[in-house]
C-alpha positions in Angstrom: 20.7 -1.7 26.8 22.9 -4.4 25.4 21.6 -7.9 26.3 23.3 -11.2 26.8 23.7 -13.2 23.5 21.2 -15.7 23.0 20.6 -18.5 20.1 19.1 -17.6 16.9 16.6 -19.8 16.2 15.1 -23.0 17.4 15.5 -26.6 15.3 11.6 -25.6 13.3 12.7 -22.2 12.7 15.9 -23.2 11.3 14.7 -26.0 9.1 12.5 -23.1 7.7 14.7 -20.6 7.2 17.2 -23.0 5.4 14.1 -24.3 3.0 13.1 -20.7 2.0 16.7 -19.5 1.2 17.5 -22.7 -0.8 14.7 -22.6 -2.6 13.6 -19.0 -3.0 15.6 -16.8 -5.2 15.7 -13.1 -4.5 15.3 -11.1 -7.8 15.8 -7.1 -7.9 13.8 -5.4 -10.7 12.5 -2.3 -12.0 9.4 -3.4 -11.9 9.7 -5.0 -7.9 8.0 -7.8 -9.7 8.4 -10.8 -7.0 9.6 -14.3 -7.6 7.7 -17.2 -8.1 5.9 -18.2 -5.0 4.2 -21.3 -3.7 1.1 -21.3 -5.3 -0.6 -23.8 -3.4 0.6 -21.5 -0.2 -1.1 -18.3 -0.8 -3.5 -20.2 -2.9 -6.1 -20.7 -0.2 -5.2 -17.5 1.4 -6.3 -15.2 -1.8 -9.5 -18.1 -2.2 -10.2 -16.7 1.7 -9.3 -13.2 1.9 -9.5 -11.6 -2.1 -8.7 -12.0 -5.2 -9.1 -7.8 -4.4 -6.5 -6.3 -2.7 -4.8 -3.1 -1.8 -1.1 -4.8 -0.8 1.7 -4.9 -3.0 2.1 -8.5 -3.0 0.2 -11.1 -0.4 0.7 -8.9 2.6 -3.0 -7.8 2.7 -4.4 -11.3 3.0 -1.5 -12.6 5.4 -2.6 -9.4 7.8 -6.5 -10.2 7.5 -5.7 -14.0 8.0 -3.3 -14.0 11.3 -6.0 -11.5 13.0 -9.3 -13.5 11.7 -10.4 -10.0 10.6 -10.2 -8.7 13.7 -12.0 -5.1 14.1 -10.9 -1.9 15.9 -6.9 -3.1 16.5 -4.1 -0.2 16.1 -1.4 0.0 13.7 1.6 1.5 12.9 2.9 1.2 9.5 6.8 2.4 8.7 7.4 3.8 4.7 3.8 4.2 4.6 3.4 5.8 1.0 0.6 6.3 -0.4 -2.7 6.2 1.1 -4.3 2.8 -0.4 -1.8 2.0 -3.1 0.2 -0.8 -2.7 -0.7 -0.1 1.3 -0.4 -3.2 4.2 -3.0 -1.2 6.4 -5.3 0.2 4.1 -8.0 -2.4 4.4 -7.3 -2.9 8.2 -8.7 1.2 8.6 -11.3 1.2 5.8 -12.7 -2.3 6.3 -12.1 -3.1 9.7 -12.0 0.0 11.5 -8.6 -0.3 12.9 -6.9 3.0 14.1 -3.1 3.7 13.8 0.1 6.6 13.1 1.2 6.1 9.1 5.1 7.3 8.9 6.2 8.6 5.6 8.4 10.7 4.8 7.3 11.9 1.5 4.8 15.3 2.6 2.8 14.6 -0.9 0.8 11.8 0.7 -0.3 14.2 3.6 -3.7 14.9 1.8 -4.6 10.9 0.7 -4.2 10.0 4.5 -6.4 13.5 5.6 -9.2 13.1 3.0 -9.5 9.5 2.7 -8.3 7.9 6.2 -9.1 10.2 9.2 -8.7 7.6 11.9 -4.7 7.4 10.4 -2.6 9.9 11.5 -0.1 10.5 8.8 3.6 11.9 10.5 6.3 13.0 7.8 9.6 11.6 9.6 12.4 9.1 8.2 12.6 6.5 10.9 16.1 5.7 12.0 18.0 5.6 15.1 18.7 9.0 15.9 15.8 11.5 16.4 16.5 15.6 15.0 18.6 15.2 12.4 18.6 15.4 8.8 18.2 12.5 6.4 19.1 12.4 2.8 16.7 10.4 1.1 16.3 9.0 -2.9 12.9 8.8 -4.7 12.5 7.0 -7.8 10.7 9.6 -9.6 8.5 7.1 -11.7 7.9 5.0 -8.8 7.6 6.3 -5.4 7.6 3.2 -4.1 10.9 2.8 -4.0 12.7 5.4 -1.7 15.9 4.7 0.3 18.7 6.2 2.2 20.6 4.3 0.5 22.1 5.9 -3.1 22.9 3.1 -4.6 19.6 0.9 -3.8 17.3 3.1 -5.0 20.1 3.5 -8.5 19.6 -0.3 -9.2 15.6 0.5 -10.2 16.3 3.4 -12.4 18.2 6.7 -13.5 16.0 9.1 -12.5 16.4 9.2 -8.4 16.3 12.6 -6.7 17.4 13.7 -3.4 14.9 15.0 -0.7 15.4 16.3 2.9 13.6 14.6 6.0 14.0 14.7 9.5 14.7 11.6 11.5 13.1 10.6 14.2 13.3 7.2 16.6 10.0 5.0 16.7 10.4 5.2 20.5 10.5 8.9 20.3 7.6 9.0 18.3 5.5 6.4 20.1 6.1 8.5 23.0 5.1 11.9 21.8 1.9 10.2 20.2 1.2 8.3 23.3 1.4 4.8 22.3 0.8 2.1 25.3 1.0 -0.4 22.9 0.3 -2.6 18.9 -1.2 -5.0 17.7 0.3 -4.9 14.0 3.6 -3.0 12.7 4.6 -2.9 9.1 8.2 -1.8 7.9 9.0 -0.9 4.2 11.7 1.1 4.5 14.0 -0.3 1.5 17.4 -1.4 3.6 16.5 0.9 6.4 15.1 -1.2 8.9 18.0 -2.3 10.9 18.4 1.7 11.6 14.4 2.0 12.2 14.7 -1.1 14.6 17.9 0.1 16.7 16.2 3.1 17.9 12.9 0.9 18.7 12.1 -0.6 22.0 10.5 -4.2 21.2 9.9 -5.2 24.3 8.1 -1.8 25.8 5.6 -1.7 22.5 5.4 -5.7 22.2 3.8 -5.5 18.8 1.7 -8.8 18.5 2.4 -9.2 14.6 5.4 -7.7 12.7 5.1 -7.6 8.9 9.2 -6.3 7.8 10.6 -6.5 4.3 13.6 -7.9 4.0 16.2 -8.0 1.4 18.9 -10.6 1.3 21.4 -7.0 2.2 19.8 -6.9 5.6 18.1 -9.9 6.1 20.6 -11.2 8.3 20.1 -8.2 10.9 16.8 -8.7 11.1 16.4 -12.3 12.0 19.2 -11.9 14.4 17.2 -8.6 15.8 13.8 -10.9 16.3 15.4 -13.7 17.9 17.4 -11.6 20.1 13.9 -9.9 21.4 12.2 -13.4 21.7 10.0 -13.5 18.2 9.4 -16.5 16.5 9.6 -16.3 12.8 6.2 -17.5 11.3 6.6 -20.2 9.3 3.4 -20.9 7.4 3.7 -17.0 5.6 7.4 -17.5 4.0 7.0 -18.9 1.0 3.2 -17.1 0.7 5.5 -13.8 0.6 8.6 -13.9 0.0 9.7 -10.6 -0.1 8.5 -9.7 3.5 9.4 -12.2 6.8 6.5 -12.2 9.8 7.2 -12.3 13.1 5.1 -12.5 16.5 6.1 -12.9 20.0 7.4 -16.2 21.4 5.6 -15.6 24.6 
């Protein structure tokens, strides 16, 4: 339902935003190495929560830290991958004993998420805003990792992309047929997909109390406007800790 337009940000949210895109450079490698980050702001969060982690970047520690290692909360975590590599909720399940539906695509990881995290149930869909349909999808085939709908994204880390076969499916169709009532923490890695993932999600039903969502400066824009639209505050004190993921939570 479309909703009246409302402002993007507020005066503290603004400021912030305007520091972290003057200052922070995005960089697109092969590698997915990030840039340089604040040490002294995810300093005291790795002195905290690691220096082990199972995240790809600080994610991990930002998760453990907004909760206050909260036990027995549920997840759902969008572009999933692999059971524990490079994984936002692995520690949340094997540590904590959190519960939650890992979405992925890619059918190979079926067997990490059966054997190793039973309280995680693994669906093979391609989240986007139509349910029962067909996705083309591109794999990096040295690096998993990186998988898009996009052609051309997943060309700028390397040669060697192949096509696979998914079928879509909504996050609200999904929450419903796995009987969702509501979230504590939702994770989205879905490499320029996420403005498709979040048109076909309903915010406000699901309220998710923390939102972890990567965002690349292609469709960065859409999701900021997306949060503020849905009354989410942008959380300031993570942005330059990660910088290749913004945080949001609800205003309210």
């Amino acid at each position: 339902m479309s909703k009246p337009w409302k402002r993007r940000f507020d005066g503290l949210e603004l400021l912030l935003l305007l520091v972290f895109v003057g200052v922070i450079g995005w960089k697109v490698g092969v590698s997915r190495a990030p840039p340089a980050t604040a040490s002294w702001e995810l300093e005291p969060l790795a002195s905290r929560y690691g220096p082990a982690k199972e995240s790809e970047h600080g994610e991990e520690w930002i998760i453990r830290d907004f909760f206050k290692d909260r036990r027995d909360g549920f997840f759902v975590d969008v572009g999933a991958n692999d059971y524990k590599i490079g994984s936002n909720t692995y520690y949340l399940d094997a540590v904590l004993g959190w519960s939650g539906i890992a979405i992925e695509p890619q059918r190979d990881f079926a067997a990490g998420y059966a054997a190793h995290r039973p309280r995680t149930r693994f669906r093979p869909f391609f989240v986007s805003d139509q349910s029962n349909k067909e996705a083309k999808m591109y794999v990096l085939g040295k690096n998993s990792l990186v998988t898009s709908g996009n052609k051309e994204f997943t060309a700028t880390f390397g040669n060697d992309a192949k096509e696979v076969s998914a079928p879509t499916i909504t996050l609200n169709d999904l929450l419903d047929s796995e009987k969702v009532p509501a979230i504590d923490f939702m994770t989205i890695d879905i490499e320029l997909w996420e403005p498709k993932a979040l048109a076909g999600f309903d915010i406000e039903r699901f309220k998710p109390a923390f939102v972890c969502i990567e965002a690349h400066p292609e469709v960065r824009q859409q999701i900021l406007d997306y949060f503020a639209l849905h009354d989410y505050s942008l959380v300031g004190r993570y942005l330059r800790a990660d910088t290749q993921n913004l945080y949001f939570t609800p205003r309210s």
